[in-house]
KOLKOLPA-840280 format. One line per field, with one value per residue: x, y, z of N, C-alpha, C in turn; residue in three letters; residue number from 0. Coordinates in Angstrom, 1 decimal. Layout:
N
n_c1 = (X; ...)
n_c2 = (Y; ...)
n_c3 = (Z; ...)
ca_c1 = (X; ...)
ca_c2 = (Y; ...)
ca_c3 = (Z; ...)
c_c1 = (X; ...)
c_c2 = (Y; ...)
c_c3 = (Z; ...)
aa = (ALA; ...)
i = (NUM; ...)
END
This chain:
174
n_c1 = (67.1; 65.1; 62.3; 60.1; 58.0; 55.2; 53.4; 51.0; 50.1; 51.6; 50.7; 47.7; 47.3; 47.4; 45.7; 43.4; 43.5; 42.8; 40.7; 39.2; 39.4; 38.9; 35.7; 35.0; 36.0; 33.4; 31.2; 27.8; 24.5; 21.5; 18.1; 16.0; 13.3; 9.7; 7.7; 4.3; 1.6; -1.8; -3.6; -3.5; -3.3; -5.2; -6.9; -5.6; -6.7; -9.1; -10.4; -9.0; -11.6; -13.5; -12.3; -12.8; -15.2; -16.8; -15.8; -17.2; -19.7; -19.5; -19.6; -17.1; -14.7; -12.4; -10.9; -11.6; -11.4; -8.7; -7.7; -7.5; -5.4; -3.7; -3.2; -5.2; -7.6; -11.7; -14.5; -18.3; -21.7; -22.6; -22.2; -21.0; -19.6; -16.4; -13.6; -11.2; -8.5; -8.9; -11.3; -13.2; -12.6; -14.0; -16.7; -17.5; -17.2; -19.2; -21.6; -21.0; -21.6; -24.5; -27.5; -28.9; -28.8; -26.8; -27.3; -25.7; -24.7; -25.8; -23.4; -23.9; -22.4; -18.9; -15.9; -12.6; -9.4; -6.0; -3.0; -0.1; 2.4; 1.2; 0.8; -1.2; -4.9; -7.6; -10.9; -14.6; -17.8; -21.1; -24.0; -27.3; -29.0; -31.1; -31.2; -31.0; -32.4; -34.4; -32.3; -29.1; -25.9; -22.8; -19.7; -16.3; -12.9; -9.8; -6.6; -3.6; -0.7; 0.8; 4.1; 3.1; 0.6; -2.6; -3.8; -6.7; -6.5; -8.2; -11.5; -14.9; -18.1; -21.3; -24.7; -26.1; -28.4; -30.4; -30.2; -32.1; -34.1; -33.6; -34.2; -37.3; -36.0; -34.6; -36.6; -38.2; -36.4; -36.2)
n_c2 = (-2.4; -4.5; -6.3; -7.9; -10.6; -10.9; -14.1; -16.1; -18.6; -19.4; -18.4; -19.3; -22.0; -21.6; -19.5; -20.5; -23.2; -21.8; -20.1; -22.2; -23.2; -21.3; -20.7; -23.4; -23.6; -21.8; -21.5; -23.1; -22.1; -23.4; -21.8; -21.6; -22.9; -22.3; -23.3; -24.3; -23.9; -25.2; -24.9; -22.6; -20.8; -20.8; -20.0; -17.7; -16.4; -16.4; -15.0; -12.0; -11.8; -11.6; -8.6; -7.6; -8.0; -6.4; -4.0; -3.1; -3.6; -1.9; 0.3; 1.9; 2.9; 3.4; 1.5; -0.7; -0.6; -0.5; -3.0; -4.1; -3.8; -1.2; -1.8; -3.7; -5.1; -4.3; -5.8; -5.3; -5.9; -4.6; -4.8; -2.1; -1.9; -1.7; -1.7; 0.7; 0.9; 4.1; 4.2; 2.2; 3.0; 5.5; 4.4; 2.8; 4.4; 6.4; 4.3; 3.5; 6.0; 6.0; 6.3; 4.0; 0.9; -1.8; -4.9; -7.8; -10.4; -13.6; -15.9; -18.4; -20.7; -20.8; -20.9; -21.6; -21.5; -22.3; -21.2; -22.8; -22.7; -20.9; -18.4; -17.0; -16.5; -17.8; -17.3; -18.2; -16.4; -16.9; -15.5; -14.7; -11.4; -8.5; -6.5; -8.4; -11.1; -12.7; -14.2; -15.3; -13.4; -13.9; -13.8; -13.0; -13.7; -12.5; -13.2; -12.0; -12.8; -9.9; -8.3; -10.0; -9.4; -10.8; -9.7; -7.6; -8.1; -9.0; -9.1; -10.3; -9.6; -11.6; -11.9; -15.0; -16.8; -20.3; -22.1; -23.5; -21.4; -19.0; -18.9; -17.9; -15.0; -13.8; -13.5; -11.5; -9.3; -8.4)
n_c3 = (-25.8; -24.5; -25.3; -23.1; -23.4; -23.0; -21.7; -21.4; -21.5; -19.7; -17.0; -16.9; -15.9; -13.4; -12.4; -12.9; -11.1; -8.5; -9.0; -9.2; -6.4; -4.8; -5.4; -4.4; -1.5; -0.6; 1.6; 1.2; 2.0; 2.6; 1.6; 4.6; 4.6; 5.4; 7.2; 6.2; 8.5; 7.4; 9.8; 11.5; 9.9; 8.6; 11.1; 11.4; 9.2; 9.7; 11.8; 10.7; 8.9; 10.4; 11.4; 9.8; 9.0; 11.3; 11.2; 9.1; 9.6; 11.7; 10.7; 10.2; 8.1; 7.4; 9.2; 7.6; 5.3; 5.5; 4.9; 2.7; -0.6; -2.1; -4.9; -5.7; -7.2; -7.1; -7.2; -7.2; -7.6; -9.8; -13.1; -13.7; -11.7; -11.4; -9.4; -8.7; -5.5; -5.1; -6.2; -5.1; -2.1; -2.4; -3.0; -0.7; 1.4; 0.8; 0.8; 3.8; 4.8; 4.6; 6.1; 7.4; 8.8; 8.8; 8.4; 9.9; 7.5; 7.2; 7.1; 4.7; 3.6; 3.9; 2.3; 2.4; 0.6; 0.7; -1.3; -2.5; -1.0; 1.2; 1.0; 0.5; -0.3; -1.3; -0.5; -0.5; -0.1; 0.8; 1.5; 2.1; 2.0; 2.8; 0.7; -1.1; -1.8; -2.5; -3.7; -3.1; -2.2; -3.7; -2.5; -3.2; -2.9; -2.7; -1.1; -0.1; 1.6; 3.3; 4.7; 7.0; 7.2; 6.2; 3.6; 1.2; -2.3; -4.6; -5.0; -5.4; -5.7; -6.4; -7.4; -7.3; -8.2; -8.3; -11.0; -11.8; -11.5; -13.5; -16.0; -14.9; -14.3; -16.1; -17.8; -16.3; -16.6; -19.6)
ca_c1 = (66.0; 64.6; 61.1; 59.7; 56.2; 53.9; 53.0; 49.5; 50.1; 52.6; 49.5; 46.5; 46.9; 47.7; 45.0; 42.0; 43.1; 43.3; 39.5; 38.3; 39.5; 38.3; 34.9; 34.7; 35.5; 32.6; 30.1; 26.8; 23.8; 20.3; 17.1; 15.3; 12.1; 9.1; 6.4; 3.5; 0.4; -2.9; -4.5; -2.8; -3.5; -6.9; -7.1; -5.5; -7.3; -10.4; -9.5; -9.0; -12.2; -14.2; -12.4; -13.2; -16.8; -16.6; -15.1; -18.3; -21.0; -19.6; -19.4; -15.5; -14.8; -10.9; -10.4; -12.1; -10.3; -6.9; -7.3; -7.4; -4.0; -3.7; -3.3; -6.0; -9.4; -12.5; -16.2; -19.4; -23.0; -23.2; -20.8; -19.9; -18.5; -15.3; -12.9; -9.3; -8.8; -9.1; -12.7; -13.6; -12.9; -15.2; -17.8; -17.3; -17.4; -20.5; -22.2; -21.0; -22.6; -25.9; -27.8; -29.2; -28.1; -25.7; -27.4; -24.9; -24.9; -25.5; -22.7; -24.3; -20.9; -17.9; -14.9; -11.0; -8.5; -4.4; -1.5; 0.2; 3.1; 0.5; 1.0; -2.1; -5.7; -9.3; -12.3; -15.8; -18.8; -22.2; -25.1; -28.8; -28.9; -32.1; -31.5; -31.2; -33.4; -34.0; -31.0; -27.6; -24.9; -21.9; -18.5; -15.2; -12.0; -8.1; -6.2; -2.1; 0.0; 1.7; 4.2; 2.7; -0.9; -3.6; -4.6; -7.2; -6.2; -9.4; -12.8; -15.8; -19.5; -22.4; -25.6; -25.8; -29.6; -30.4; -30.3; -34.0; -34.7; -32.7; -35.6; -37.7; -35.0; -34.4; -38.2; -38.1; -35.6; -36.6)
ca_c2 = (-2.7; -6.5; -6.2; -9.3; -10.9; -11.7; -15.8; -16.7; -20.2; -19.7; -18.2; -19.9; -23.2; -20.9; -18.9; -21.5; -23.7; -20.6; -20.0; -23.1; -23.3; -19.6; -21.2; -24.6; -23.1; -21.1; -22.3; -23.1; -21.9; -23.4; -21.2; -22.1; -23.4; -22.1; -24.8; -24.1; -24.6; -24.7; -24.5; -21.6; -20.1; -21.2; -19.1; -16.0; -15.8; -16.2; -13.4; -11.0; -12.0; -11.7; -7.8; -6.7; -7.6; -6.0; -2.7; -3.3; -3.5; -0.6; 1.8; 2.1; 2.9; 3.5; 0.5; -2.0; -0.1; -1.1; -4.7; -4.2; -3.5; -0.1; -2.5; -4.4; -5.2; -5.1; -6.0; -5.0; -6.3; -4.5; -4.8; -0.7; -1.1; -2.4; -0.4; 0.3; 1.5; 5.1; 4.2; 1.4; 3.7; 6.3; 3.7; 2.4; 5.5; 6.9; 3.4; 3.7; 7.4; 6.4; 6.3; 2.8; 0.3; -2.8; -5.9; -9.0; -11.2; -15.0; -16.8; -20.0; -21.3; -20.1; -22.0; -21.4; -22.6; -21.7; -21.4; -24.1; -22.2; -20.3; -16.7; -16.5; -17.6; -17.4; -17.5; -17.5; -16.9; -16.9; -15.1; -13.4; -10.0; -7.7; -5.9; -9.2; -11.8; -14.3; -14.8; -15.4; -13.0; -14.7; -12.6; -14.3; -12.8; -13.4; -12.7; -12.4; -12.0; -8.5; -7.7; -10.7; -9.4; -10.8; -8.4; -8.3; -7.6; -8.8; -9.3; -10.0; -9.9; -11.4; -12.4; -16.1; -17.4; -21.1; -22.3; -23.5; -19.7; -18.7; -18.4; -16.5; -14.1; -13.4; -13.4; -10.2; -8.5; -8.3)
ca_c3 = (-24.8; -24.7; -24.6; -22.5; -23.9; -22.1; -21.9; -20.8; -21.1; -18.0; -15.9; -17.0; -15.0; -11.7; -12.3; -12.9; -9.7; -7.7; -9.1; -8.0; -5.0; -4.3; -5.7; -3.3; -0.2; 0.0; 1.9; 0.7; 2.5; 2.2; 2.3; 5.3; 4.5; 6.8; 7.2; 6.2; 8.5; 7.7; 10.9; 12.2; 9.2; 8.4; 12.4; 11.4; 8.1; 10.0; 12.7; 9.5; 7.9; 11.5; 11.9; 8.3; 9.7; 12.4; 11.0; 8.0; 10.5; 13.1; 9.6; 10.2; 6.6; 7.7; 9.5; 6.6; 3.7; 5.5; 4.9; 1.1; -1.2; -2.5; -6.1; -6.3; -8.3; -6.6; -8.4; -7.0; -8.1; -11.4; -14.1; -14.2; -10.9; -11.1; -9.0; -7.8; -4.6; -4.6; -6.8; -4.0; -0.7; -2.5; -2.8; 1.0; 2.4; 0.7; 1.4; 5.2; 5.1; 4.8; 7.8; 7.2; 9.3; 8.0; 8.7; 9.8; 6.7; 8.0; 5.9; 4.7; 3.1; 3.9; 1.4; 2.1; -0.1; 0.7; -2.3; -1.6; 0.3; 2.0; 1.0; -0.6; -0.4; -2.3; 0.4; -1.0; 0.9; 0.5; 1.9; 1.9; 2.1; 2.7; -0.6; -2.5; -0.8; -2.4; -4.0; -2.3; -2.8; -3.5; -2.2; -3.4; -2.5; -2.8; 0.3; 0.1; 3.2; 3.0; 6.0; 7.8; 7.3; 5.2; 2.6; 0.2; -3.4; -5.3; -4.2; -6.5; -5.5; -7.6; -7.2; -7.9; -8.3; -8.9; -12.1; -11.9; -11.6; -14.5; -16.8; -15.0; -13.9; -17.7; -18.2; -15.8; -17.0; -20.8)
c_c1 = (65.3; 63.4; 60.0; 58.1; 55.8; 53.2; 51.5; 49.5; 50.5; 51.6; 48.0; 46.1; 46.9; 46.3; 43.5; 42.3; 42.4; 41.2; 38.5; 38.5; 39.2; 36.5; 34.0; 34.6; 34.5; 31.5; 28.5; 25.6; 22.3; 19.5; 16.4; 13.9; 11.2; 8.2; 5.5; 1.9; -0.8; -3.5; -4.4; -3.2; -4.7; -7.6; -7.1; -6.1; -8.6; -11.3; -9.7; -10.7; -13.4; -13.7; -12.8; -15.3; -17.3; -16.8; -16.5; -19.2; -20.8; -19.8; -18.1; -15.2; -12.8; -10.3; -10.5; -11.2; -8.9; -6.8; -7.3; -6.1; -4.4; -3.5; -4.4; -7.3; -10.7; -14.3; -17.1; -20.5; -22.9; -22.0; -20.6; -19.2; -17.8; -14.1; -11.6; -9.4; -9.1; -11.0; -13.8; -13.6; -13.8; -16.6; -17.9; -18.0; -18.2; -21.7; -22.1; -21.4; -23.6; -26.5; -28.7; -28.4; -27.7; -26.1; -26.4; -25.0; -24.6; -24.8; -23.7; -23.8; -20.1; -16.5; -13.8; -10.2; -7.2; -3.9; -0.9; 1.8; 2.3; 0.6; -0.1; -3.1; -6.9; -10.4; -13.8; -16.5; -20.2; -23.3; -26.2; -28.6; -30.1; -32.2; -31.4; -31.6; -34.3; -33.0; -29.6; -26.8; -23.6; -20.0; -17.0; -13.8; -10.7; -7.6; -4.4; -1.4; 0.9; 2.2; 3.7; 1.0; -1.4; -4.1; -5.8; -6.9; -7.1; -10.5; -14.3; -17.3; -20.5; -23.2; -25.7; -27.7; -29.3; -30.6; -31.6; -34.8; -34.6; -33.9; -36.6; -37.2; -35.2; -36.0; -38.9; -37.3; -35.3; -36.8)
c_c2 = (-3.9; -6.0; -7.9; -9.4; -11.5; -13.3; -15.9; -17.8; -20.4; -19.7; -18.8; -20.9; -22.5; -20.8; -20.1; -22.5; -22.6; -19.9; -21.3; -23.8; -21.8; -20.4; -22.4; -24.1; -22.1; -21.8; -21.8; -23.1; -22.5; -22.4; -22.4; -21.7; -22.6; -22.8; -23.8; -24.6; -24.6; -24.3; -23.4; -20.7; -19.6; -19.8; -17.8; -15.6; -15.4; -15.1; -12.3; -10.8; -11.2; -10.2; -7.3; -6.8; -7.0; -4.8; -2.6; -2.8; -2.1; 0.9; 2.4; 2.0; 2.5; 2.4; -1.1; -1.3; -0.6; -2.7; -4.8; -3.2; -2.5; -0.5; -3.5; -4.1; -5.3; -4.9; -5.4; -5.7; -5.9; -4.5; -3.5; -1.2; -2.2; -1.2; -0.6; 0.5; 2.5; 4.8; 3.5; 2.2; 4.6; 5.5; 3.7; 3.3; 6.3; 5.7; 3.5; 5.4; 7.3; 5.9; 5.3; 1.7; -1.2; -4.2; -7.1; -10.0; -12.5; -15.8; -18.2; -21.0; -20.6; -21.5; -21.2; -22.3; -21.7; -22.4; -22.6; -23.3; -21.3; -18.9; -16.3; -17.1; -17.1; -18.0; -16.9; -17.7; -16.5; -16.7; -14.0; -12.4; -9.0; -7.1; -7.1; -10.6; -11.9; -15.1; -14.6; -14.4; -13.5; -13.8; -13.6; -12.9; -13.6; -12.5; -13.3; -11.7; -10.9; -8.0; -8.5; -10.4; -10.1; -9.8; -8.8; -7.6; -8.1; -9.5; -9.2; -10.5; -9.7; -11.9; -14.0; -17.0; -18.9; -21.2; -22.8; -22.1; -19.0; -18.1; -17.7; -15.2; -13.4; -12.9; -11.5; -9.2; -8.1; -7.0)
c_c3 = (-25.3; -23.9; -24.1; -22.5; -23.1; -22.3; -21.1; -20.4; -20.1; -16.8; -15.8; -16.0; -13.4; -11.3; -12.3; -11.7; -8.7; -7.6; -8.8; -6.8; -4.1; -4.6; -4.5; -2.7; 0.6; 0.5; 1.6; 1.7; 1.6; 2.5; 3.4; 4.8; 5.5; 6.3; 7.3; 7.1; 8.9; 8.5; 11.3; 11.2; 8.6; 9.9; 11.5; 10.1; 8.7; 11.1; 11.5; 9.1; 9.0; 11.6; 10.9; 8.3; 10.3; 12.2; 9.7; 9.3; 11.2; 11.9; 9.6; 8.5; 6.7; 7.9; 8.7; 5.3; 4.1; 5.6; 3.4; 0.6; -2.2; -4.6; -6.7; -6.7; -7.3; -7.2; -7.1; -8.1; -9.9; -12.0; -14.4; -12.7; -10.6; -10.7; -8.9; -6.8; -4.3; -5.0; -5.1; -2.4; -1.1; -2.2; -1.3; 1.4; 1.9; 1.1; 3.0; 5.9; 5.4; 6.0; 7.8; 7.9; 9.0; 9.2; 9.0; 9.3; 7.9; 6.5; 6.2; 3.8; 2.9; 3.4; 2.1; 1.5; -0.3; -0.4; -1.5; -1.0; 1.5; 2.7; 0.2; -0.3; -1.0; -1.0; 0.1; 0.5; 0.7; 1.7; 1.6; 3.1; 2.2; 1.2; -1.9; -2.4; -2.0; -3.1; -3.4; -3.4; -2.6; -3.3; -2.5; -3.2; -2.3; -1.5; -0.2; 0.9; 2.7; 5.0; 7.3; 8.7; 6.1; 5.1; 1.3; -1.5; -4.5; -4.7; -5.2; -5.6; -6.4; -6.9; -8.0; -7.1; -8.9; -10.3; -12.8; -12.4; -12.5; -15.5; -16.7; -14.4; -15.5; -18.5; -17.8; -16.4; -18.4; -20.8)
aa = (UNK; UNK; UNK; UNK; UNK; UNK; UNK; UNK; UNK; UNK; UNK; UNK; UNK; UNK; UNK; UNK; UNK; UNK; UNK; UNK; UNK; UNK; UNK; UNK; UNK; UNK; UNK; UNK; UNK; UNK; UNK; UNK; UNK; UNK; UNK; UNK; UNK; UNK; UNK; UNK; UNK; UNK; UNK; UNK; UNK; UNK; UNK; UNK; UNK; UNK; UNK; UNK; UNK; UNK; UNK; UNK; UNK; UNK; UNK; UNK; UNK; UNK; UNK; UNK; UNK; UNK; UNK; UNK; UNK; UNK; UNK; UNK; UNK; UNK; UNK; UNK; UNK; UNK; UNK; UNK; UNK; UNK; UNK; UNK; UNK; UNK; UNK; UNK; UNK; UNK; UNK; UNK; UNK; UNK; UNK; UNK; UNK; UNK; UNK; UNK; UNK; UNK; UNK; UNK; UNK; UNK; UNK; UNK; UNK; UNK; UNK; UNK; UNK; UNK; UNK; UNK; UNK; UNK; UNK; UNK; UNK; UNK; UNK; UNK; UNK; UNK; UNK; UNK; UNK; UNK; UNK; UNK; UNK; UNK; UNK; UNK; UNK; UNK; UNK; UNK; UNK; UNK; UNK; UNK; UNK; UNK; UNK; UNK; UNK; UNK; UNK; UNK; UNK; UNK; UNK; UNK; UNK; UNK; UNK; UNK; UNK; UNK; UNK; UNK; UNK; UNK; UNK; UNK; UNK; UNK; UNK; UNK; UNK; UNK)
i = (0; 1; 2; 3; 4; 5; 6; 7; 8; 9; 10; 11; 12; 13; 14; 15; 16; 17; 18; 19; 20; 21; 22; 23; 24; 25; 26; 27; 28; 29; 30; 31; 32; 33; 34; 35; 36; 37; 38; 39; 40; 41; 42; 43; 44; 45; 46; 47; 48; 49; 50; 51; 52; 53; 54; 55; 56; 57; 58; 59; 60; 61; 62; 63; 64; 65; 66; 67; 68; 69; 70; 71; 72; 73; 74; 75; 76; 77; 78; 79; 80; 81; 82; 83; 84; 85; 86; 87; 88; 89; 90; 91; 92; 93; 94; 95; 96; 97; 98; 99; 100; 101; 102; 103; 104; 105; 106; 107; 108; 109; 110; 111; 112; 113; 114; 115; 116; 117; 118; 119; 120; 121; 122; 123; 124; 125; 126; 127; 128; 129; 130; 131; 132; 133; 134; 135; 136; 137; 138; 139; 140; 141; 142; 143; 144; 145; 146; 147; 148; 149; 150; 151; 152; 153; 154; 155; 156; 157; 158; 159; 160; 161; 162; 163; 164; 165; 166; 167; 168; 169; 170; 171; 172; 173)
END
């Protein structure tokens, strides 16, 4: 019995055209791009910002909790309350319990600034508030499209007094 060896060398050259020509002919797809643009977006952020007002003021705890991501951070005034979301709907919806009625903050600067593909954006805003009058509360908030909504996944509000004031702020609070 003649046992017949096996040669590589015979097959190699086959085999490596055979792979790039299996290789070339595939065709190459680009991703399509989607244009980013501001204005439209600048809109629908502002739409969002206008129903999470809306749903604030009427005491809809339900319909303002679903614009925020079941992952995100969000601050309050004092430094214990930093929440998640289940921490933050508790807040909400004992604040939209009380039978006090939810003045309509007058923004007196409203910033947006889009990622630059424009899946994401940071919009501060600033305004007086009955409970903190005479200093502006300053609300800052990240907003990233989820599902072709803006959501909010962190949101920080401080009190932000001039710097003039600073000293006797600190003077008080000794």
């Amino acid at each position: 019995m003649i046992k017949k060896q096996f040669n590589m060398k015979k097959i190699y050259f086959p085999m490596l055209l055979a792979m790039i020509f299996a290789t070339s002919c595939q065709t190459k797809t680009k991703p399509v791009a989607v244009e980013f643009d501001p204005v439209t977006a600048k809109a629908e952020l502002t739409k969002t910002l206008d129903d999470i007002d809306a749903s604030f003021k009427s005491k809809d705890a339900k319909t303002f909790l679903s614009f925020f991501t079941e992952d995100g951070l969000y601050c309050g005034t004092d430094p214990a309350e930093l929440w998640d979301k289940a921490g933050y709907t508790k807040a909400i919806t004992s604040m939209m319990a009380d039978t006090m009625k939810f003045k309509e903050p007058k923004y007196e600067r409203t910033e947006i600034r889009f990622g630059k593909e424009g899946n994401s954006a940071n919009v501060l805003r600033q305004f007086m508030t009955y409970w903190s009058k005479p200093i502006l509360v300053r609300d800052v908030m990240h907003f990233v499209k989820v599902d072709n909504k803006w959501m909010v996944d962190f949101t920080n509000f401080a009190l932000v007094p001039q710097n003039k004031d600073l000293p006797k702020l600190a003077a008080v609070v000794k």
